[in-house]
N, C-alpha and C positions, 0 to 999 in steps of 0.2 A: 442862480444856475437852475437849470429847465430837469426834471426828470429826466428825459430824452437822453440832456445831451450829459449825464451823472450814467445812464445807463450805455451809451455809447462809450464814454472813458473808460468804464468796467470792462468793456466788452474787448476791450485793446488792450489793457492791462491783461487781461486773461490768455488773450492770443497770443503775446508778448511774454508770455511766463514771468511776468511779476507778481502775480493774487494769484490765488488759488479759492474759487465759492463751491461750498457746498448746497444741497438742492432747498436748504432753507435760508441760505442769500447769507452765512456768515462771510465771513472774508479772512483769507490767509496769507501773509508774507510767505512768499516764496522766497529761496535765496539770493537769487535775481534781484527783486523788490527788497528786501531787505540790507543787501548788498548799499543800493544806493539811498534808502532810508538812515541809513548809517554815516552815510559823507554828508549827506545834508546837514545832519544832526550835529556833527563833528563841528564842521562849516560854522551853522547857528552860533553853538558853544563857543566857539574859539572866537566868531565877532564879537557876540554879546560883552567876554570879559571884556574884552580889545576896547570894547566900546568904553565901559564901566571903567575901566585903570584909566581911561584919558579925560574922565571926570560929567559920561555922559549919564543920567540919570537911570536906572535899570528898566524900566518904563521902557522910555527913547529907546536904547542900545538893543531892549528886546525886536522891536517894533523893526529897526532902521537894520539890526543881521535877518532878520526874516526878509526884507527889497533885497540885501547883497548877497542872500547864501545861494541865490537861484542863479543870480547872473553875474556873479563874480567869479574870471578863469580860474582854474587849476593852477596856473602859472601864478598870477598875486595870489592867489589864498595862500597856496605853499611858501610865498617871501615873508607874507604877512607873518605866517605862520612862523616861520623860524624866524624872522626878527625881536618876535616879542620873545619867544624863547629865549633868544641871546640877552632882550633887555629885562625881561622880568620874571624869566625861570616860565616853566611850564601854564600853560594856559589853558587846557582841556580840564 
């Protein structure tokens, strides 16, 4: 990833009320960004066990909910979601 195009992402996250930088370039979660930092995370978490209970290596499971946390609906995450619930109690 290019400088440029790391300072163009910033520059849209900022416009978009996710970060918040201060004039020596820290960086802030906003509630916005945070908000959705939270469901990703959630997301990860709840693959990774998913992965792990069905006997994938914690390596793999980490690796393979990082490709599905991004582009797996709302609609299956939430079935996924409650099914293991149902099968093996809480998953978060």
């Amino acid at each position: 990833v290019s400088k440029p195009s790391v300072s163009h992402a910033m520059k849209l996250l900022r416009e978009d009320g996710y970060i918040a930088m201060d004039r020596y370039g820290t960086v802030t979660l906003l509630d916005k960004g945070a908000q959705i930092a939270m469901h990703i995370y959630e997301r990860h978490t709840v693959l990774s066990k998913m992965l792990e209970r069905l006997g994938v290596s914690p390596e793999v499971a980490k690796e393979d909910a990082c490709k599905l946390e991004h582009d797996l609906s709302d609609e299956s995450f939430t079935r996924i979601k409650e099914h293991f619930h149902k099968v093996i109690g809480e998953v978060e």
